[in-house]
Phi, psi and omega in degrees: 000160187286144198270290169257163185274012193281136197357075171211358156354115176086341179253182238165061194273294185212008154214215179224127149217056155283149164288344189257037134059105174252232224256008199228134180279161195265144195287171181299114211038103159283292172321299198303294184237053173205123128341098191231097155003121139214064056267168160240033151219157180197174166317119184319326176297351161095183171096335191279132167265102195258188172246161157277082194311312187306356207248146164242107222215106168350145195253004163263005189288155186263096183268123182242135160253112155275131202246119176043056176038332135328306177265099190261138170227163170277148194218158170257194164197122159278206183307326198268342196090018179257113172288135159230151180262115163292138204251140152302168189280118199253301223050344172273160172261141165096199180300133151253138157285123202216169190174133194257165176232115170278330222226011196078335187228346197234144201228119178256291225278140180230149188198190189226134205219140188242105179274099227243159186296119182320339198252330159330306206296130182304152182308322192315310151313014227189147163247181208222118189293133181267119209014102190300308196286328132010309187266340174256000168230043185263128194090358170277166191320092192066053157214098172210205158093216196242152210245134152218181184209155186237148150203177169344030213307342171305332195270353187247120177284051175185196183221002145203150185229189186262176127244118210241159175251129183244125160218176214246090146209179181244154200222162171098195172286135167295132227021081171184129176350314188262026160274119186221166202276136143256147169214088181255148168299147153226317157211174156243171184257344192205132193220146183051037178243165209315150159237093174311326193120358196209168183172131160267135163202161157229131205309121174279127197292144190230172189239184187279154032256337184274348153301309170000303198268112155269350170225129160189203192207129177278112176258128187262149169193164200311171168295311168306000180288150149294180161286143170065039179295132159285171128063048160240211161285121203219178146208148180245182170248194156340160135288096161230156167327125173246057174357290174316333188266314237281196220226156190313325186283352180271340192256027168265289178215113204279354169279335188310288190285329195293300178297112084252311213286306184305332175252011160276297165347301225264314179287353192269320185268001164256359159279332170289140172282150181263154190257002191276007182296317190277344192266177208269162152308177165278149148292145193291333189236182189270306165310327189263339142310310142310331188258342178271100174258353188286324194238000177239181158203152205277114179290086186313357176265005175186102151243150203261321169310336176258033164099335173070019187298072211255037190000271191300357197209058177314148180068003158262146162277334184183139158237157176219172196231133157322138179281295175302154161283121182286131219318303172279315171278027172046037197286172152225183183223116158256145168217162182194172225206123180271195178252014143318315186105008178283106156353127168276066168096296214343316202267034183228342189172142193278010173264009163318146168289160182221146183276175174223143183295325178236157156325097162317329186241068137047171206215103192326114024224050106098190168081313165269188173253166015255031258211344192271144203296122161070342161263326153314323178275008176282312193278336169237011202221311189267303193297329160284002157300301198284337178301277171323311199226309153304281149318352183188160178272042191230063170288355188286331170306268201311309176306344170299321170269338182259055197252163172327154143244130164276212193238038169306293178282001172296116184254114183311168163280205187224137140259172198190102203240179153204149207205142176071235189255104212328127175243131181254105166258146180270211180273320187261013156081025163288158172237112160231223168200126180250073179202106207265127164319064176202230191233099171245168168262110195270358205190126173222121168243082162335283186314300199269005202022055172246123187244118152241141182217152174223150178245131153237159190228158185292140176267147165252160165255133161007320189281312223123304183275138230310165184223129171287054184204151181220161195243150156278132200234351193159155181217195191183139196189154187206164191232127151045037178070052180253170175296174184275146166227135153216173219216135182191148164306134193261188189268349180272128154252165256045356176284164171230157190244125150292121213216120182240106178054037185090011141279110220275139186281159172222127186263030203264353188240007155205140171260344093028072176274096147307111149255222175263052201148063302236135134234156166229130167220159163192159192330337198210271193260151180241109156278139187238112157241162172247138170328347211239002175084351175305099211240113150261140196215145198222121172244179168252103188200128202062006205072048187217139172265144167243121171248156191218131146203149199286168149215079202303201185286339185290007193243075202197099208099005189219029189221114154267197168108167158311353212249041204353196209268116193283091187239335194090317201287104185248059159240342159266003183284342158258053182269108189269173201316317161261052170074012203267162196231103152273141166256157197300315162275034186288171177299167158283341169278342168255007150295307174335282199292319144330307135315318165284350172309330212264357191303149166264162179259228184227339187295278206258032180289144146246032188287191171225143196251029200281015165228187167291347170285320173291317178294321159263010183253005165211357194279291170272005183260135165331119188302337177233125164290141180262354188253034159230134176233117193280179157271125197313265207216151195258131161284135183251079175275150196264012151335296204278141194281339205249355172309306170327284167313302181264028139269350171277339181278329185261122157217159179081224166279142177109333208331310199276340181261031139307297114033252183329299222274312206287326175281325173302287191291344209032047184272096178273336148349293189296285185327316189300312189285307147323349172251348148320293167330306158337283229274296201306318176296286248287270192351291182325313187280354168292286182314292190295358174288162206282127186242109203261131232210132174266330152138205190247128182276111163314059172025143130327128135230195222098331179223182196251151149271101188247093189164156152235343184253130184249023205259176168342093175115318170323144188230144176244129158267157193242129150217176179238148166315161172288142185095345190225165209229139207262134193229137184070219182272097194289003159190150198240125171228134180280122164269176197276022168250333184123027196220135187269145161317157162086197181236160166279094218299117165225187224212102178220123192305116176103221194171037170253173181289349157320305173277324184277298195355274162316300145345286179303308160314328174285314185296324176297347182242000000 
């Protein structure tokens, strides 16, 4: 271990040198030369004034905070000896690496500043447009009058500011070294004025070059800044449409200018390569769209859970987003979904889902285009909405380049959980109990190098004593050089504690993380995703961890561990490390033996050891304890007062190792969450099963189309308009080869042979 923390920040053997001093005593200046936050995130736009708690300091030291080695902002020290930092302007997401200076030149102190997606931020943080579509249709018909806005005043260090318009765009060749983000002042609106928390104008009609600029964000910061000061204190708002900005001709007539900008867009994107080749399909139903969490996540503009508010997306009920970005363009994927549970669309309702040339939430290595988190998709994805569909009736321009994908080539994940007094279901759905005392591997993927482990611990009873049954207590898991995340029962119970590369997270001011490796979190669940689409999802319930993980099909054939070889095959799944086969109805003491085959070494563990109880009781300890022998199995004495409730309770599926868990803890709790648990994979493994799809039948035209759903067993009827005459099939059903029924339905004026001719030649061919 490090003798001092003088670069050694963060790490952690058998002392600390984290600042929030957990259960290890601490290595030499800690205080000194480790950083401890407050806040410790803010906006990618920069602007947050945070303190350095640990520091004491002269209020005349020239204190400079850096940022990625790059970014210097100027920091204070108050009254109090507390240094603070102004955070920069990033366009990136996630841990920033940061190191402070008193002298200008020489930076001893190090931390981490968490640089969050702008949209991420809780309101308090923002400053918040007061009826936002007000600001974004200002100059359109009966949209006029004075914009206001509200934010934080507390958050501004001064008693009176400026209030500025900032706009957004990108310049250079598109996929190329001179493609680069502008982020320009453009003016202000309100300049030395109180800072109340609040502010009125009304928008001055302006001529180019600054009408020009159509996405940005207003930022208040002190009065005493110049204009367009960087990297000071600040709060910004959104990204939005700048209605308010544009030039007398949009507000003469805005369907007008609004098509020119659409059909320069529509020429701009057939000059450009298109990305939709690379992004994934959709999942077909909406239960298989919610249950793939490793690779989808819920689109905060249409959550079914929130109400189903779907602006941009009349006749959905809920959208999710590819999380990851497609590999060469940073691209995303949106889908959505009505409440049938059925795909929306584009060539079917303009509330269809749509893909986007840049990601909302950006794409490694963030900083360029189309790659900057939420404004690259302003730009080339939302403002060319409004141009195309909002601002004008030509959505047929934008659906052309943005259109659904449906889910023809969409392959569900495996799911693979372990749960209760450890029940191991696997990928190909053997179910058995393992539960063994140590450190194991529950899941290793060479090829994709994705690592899970999991630790158990011994269970207590109410009184204090060992109960001969463990618990999952914790897991740890890396992808690719990815950070270590591990997720372990905290001292509250049910909560999770959360440890990013042996450190502990704090989820209290965003639940939302980018790493190297995406988590959501909240107090009682953690979702993990991986670049590889890989999804750990960990809940906490009862004084229990439940773990779930995703796996798409490319890992198929490529998975050892407890959680066994995801092949389709459960007859090999209890295969250990040299190849030996236990099979699932083997005993329970050679299940046993099995499972300790599975112990990790300290070499390649990725727990963290941080008190004495974890060193010694897994660190200097054997990775599987051999003096702990659990009980095979519990007697149904009919004596016993607690048989009853838990034969009325556990039935059905799940009953025994309902059974088990509530009499081995003696716990009706314990049990009960286990068959909950139980009950919730199955539902998962349920969503997720393979759904088949013939793909989307095009409207005729000339005629009308009646069906929108294509998946398997579905039927579309055809009919024509008056005056035209119907050729091929007036109704079609998708079959079970993956193919619509029938012929291909068209529409033709008349009945002479002029017309049928070619028809009839198309159908026969």
């Amino acid at each position: 271990p490090a003798d001092s923390c003088e670069g050694h920040c963060g790490e952690k053997v058998t002392c600390s040198c984290h600042p929030t001093r957990e259960r290890l005593p601490d290595c030499g200046g800690v205080k000194q030369f480790c950083a401890d936050l407050s806040p410790h995130s803010g906006s990618l736009l920069g602007g947050a004034d945070f303190r350095i708690l640990n520091s004491a300091l002269d209020m005349n030291v020239n204190l400079t905070c850096r940022f990625k080695s790059d970014t210097v902002t100027r920091g204070y020290v108050d009254t109090g000896g507390v240094g603070h930092c102004v955070s920069p302007m990033l366009f990136e997401t996630g841990w920033i690496p940061f190191d402070v200076s008193t002298d200008g030149v020489t930076y001893s102190m190090a931390g981490s500043w968490l640089s969050v997606h702008h949209s991420k931020l809780a309101e308090e943080f923002k400053v918040s447009l007061v009826n936002e579509t007000k600001w974004q249709y200002y100059g359109t018909q009966d949209v006029g009058g004075a914009l206001e806005m509200v934010w934080n005043a507390s958050l501004i260090n001064a008693k009176r500011v400026n209030v500025e318009l900032w706009g957004y765009q990108e310049t250079g060749m598109p996929y190329s070294d001179t493609w680069q983000a502008d982020w320009r002042y453009l003016y202000s609106v309100g300049r030395d004025v109180p800072n109340s928390g609040s502010f009125r104008f009304v928008p001055e009609l302006l001529q180019t070059p600054r009408s020009d600029w159509d996405v940005g964000s207003i930022r208040v910061c002190p009065s005493t800044e110049p204009d367009g000061a960087r990297n000071v204190n600040a709060l910004w708002s959104g990204a939005h449409a700048l209605a308010y900005n544009l030039d007398e001709a949009f507000r003469k007539d805005p369907a007008a200018w609004a098509l020119e900008k659409c059909l320069r867009w529509d020429q701009e994107e057939k000059r450009i390569a298109s990305f939709l080749s690379e992004i994934t399909d959709c999942p077909c139903t909406l239960a298989q769209a919610r249950a793939d969490t490793g690779r989808f996540h819920t689109d905060y503009g249409c959550d079914i859970e929130k109400g189903s508010v779907c602006t941009y997306h009349p006749g959905a009920v809920h959208c999710v987003r590819a999380i990851q970005a497609s590999p060469e363009y940073g691209a995303g994927q949106q889908c959505c979904y009505d409440h049938t549970g059925a795909q929306v669309l584009t060539g079917d309702s303009i509330g269809g889902s749509t893909p986007d040339r840049g990601h909302d939430w950006g794409a490694p290595p963030y900083r360029s285009p189309p790659r900057v988190p939420g404004f690259s998709h302003w730009k080339y994805d939302v403002i060319t909405f409004y141009y195309c569909c909002l601002w004008s009736d030509n959505c047929d321009y934008y659906f052309n380049h943005r259109p659904s994908s449906d889910c023809r080539t969409y392959k569900p994940p495996k799911s693979a959980s372990v749960l209760g007094d450890p029940h191991f279901l696997t990928f190909d759905g053997v179910t058995y109990t393992f539960n063994g005392k140590g450190e194991y591997l529950l899941l290793h993927s060479l090829t994709h190098e994705l690592t899970v482990q999991g630790r158990t611990e011994p269970m207590t009873s109410e009184n204090g004593s060992v109960i001969m049954a463990t618990r999952l207590s914790s897991v740890a898991m890396r992808e690719n050089g990815s950070d270590v995340i591990e997720v372990r029962l905290s001292d509250r119970p049910t909560h999770l504690q959360v440890l990013l590369n042996q450190k502990v997270l704090s989820f209290s001011e965003q639940s939302w993380m980018d790493l190297k490796g995406k988590v959501l979190s909240n107090p009682q669940n953690v979702t993990v995703m991986f670049p590889s689409g890989a999804g750990v999802e960990v809940r906490g319930r009862a004084e229990v961890m439940t773990l779930t993980v995703l796996l798409p099909q490319e890992f198929k054939h490529h998975t050892q561990g407890l959680l066994g070889n995801m092949n389709d095959d459960p007859d090999d799944d209890l295969t250990s490390r040299d190849g030996e086969v236990t099979f699932a109805n083997s005993t329970a003491q050679d299940i046993f033996t099995y499972g300790a085959r599975w112990a990790i070494t300290n070499e390649i563990s990725l727990f963290t050891y941080d008190s004495e109880f974890l060193l010694n009781e897994y660190y200097f300890a054997p990775k599987h304890d051999p003096t702990f022998i659990p009980n095979f199995s519990v007697g149904k004495d009919p004596s016993d007062p607690l048989l009853e409730p838990v034969l009325k309770m556990c039935s059905g599926v799940g009953a025994s190792i309902c059974k088990y868990d509530a009499l081995s803890t003696r716990s009706l709790e314990m049990g009960n969450m286990t068959l909950l648990s139980l009950r919730s994979h199955a539902a998962s493994v349920q969503d997720l099963r393979p759904v088949l799809s013939c793909g989307w039948l095009q409207p005729p035209k000339h005629g009308q189309k009646e069906g929108t759903l294509y998946l398997e067993g579905a039927k579309v009827i055809f009919s024509c308009k008056q005056g035209y005459h119907l050729y091929g099939s007036q109704e079609r059903i998708c079959q079970g080869d993956g193919h619509w029924s029938g012929d291909k339905t068209q529409f033709h004026q008349g009945g002479t042979i002029k017309f049928l001719l070619p028809v009839l030649l198309s159908v026969l061919i």
